[in-house]
Residue frames as a rotation matrix with the C-alpha (Angstrom) as fourth column:
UNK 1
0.584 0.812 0.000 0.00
0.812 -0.584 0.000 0.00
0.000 0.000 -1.000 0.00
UNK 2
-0.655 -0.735 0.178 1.19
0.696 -0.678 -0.239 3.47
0.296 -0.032 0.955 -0.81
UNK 3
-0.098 0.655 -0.749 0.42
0.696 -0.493 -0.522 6.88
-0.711 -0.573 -0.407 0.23
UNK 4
-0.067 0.420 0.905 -1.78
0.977 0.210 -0.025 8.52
-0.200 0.883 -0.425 -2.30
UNK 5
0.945 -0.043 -0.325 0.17
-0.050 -0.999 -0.013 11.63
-0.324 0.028 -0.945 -1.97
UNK 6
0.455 -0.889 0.044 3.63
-0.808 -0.392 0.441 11.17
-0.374 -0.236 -0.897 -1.49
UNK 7
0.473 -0.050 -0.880 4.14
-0.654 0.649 -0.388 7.49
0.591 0.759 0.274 -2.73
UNK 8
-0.388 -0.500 0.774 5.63
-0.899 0.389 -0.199 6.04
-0.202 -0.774 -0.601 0.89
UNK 9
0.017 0.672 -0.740 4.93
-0.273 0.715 0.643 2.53
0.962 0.191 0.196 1.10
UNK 10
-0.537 -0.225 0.813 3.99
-0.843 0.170 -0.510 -0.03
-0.023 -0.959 -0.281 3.33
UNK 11
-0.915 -0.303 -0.268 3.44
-0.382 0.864 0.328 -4.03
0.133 0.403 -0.906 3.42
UNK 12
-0.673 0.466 -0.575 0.35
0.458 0.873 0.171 -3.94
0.582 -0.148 -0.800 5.30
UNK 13
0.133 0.442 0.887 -2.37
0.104 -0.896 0.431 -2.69
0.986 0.035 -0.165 7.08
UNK 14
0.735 -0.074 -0.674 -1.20
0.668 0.256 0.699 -3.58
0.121 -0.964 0.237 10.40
UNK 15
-0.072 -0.874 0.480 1.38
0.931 -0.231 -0.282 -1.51
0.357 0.427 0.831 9.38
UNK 16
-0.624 0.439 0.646 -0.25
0.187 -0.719 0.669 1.17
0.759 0.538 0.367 8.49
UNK 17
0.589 0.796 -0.136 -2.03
0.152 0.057 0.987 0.92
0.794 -0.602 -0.087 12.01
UNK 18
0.727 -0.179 -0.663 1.24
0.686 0.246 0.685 0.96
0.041 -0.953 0.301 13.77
UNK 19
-0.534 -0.820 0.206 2.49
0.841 -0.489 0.233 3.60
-0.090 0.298 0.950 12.22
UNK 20
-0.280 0.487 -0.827 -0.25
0.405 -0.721 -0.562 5.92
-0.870 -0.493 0.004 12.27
UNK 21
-0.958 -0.236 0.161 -1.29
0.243 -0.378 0.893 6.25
-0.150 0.895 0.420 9.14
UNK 22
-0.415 0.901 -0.122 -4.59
-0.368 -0.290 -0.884 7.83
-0.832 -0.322 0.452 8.41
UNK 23
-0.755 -0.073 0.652 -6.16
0.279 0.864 0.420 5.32
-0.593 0.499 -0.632 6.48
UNK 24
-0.053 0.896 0.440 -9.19
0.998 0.041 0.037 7.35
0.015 0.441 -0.897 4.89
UNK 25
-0.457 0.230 -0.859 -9.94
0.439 -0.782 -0.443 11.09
-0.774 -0.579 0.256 4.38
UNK 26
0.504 0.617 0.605 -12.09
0.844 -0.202 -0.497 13.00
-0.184 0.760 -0.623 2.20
UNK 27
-0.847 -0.288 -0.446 -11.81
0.117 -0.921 0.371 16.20
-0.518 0.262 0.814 -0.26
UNK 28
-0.654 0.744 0.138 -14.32
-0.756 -0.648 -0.093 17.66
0.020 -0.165 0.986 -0.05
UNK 29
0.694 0.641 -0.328 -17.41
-0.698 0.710 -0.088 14.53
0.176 0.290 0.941 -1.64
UNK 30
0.575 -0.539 -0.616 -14.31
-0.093 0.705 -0.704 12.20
0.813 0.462 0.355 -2.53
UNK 31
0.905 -0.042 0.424 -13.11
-0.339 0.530 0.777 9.85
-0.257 -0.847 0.465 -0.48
UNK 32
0.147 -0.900 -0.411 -8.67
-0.780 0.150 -0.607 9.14
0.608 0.410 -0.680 -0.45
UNK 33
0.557 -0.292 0.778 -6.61
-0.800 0.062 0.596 7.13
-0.222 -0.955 -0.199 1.23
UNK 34
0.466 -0.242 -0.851 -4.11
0.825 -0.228 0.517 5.60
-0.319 -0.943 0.093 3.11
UNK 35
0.705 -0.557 0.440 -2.07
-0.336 -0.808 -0.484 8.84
0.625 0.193 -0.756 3.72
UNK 36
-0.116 -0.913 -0.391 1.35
0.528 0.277 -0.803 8.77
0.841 -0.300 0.450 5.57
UNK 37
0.390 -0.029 -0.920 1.64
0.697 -0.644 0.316 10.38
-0.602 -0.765 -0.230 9.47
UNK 38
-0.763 -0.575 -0.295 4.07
0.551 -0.817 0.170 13.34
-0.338 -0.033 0.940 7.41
UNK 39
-0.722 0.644 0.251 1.28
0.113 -0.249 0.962 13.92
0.682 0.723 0.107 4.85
UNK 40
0.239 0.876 -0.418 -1.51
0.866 0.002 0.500 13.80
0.439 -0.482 -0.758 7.36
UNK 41
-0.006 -0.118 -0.993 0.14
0.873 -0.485 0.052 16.17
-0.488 -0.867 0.106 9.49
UNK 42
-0.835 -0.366 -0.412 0.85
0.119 -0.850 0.513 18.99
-0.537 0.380 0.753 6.95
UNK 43
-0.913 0.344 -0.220 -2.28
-0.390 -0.572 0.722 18.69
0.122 0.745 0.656 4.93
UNK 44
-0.141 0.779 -0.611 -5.06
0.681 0.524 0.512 16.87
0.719 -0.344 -0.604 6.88
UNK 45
-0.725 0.379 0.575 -7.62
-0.689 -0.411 -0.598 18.31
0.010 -0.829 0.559 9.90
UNK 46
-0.679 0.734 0.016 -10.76
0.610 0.576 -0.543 16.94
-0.408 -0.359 -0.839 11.86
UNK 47
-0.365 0.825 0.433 -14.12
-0.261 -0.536 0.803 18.18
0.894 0.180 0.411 10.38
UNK 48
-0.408 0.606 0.683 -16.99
-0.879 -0.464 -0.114 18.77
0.247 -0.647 0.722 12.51
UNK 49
0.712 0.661 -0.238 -18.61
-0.658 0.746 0.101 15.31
0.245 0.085 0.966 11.61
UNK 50
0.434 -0.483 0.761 -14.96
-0.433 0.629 0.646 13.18
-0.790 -0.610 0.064 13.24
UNK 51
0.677 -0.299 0.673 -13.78
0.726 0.423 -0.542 12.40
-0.123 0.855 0.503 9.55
UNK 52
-0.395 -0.907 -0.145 -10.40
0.519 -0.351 0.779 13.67
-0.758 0.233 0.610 7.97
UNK 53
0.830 0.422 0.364 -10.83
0.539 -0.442 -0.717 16.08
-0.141 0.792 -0.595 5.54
UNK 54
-0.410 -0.814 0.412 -7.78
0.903 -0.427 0.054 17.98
0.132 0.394 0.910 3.14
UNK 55
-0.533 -0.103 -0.840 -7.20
0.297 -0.952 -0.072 21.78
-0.792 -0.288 0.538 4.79
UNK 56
0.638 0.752 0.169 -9.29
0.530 -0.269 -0.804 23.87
-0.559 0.602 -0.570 2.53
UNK 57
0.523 -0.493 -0.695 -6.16
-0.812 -0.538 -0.228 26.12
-0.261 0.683 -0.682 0.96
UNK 58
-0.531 -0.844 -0.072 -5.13
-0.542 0.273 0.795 22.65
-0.652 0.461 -0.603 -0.52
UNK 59
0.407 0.832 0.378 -8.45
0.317 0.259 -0.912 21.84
-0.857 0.491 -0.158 -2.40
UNK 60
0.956 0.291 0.029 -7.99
0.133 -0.344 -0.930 21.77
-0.261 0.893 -0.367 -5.75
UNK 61
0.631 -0.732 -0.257 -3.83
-0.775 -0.576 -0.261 21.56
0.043 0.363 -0.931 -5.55
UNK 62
-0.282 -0.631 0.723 -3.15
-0.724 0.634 0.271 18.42
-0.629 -0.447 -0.636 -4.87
UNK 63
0.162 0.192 -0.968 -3.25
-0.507 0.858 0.085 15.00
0.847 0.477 0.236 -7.61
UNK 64
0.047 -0.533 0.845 -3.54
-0.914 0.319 0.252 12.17
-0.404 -0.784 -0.472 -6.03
UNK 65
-0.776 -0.598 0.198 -1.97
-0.372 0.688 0.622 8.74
-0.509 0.410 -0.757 -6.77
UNK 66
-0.512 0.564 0.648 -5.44
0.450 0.819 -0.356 7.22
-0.732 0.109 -0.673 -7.41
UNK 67
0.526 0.646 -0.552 -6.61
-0.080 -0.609 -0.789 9.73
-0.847 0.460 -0.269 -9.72
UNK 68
-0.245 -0.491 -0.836 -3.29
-0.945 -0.073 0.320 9.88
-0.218 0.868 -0.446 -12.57
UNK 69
0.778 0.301 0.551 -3.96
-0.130 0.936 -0.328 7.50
-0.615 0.184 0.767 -15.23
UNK 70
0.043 -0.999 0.034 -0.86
-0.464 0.010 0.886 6.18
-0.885 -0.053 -0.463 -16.18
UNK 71
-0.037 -0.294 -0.955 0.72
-0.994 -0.089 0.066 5.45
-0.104 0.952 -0.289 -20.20
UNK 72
-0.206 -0.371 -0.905 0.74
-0.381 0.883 -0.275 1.86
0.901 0.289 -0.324 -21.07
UNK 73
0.944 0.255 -0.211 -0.35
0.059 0.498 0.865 0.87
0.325 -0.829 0.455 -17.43
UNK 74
0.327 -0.593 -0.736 2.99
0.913 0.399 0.084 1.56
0.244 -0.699 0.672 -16.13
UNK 75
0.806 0.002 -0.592 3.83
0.506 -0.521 0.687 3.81
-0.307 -0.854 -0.420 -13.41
UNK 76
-0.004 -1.000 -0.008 7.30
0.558 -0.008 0.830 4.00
-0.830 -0.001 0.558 -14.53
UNK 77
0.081 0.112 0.990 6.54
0.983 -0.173 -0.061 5.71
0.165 0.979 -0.124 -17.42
UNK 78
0.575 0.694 0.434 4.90
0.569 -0.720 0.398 8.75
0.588 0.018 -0.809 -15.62
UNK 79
-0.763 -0.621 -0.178 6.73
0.434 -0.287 -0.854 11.33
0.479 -0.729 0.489 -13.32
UNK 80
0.406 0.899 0.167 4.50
0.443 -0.353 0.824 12.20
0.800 -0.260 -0.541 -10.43
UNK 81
-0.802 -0.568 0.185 5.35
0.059 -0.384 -0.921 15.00
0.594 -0.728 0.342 -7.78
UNK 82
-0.309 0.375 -0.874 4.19
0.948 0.045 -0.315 14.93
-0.079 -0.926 -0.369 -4.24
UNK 83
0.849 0.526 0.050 3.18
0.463 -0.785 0.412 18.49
0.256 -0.327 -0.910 -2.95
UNK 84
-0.431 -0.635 0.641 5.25
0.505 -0.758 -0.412 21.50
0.748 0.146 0.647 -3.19
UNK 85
0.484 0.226 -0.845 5.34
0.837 -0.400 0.372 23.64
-0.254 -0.888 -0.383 0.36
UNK 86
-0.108 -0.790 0.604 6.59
0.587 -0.541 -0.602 27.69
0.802 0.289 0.522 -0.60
């Protein structure tokens, strides 16, 4: 499993439980996930309703992994950048 920002992996979801990853969050309707603990921290909050949800001043700046559709089915093909902090 990677994180559908930044591309970290991990082998499992136990992992991914002991590491704190935040296994679900929304923008806005749409529903991501897993994210990494770095990613969560810099671009994740609690809504009102106890679900993750992406800061509003990063709506609308951010691809994520599950969205790029990739050349020929392979990843390798494609260059994909994380988020860019100025």
């Amino acid at each position: 499993m990677n994180c559908t920002i930044c591309g970290l992996s991990a082998d499992n979801v136990e992992d991914l439980v002991a590491e704190n990853w935040t296994l679900s969050f929304f923008d806005e309707n749409d529903e991501h996930g897993p994210l990494c603990p770095a990613c969560s921290e810099i671009l994740l909050h609690m809504a009102n309703d106890g679900e993750y949800e992406l800061k509003r001043e990063y709506h609308g700046k951010v691809t994520f992994n599950d969205q790029i559709e990739y050349l020929d089915d392979d990843p390798l093909c494609d260059i994909v950048l994380g988020y860019i902090l100025n």
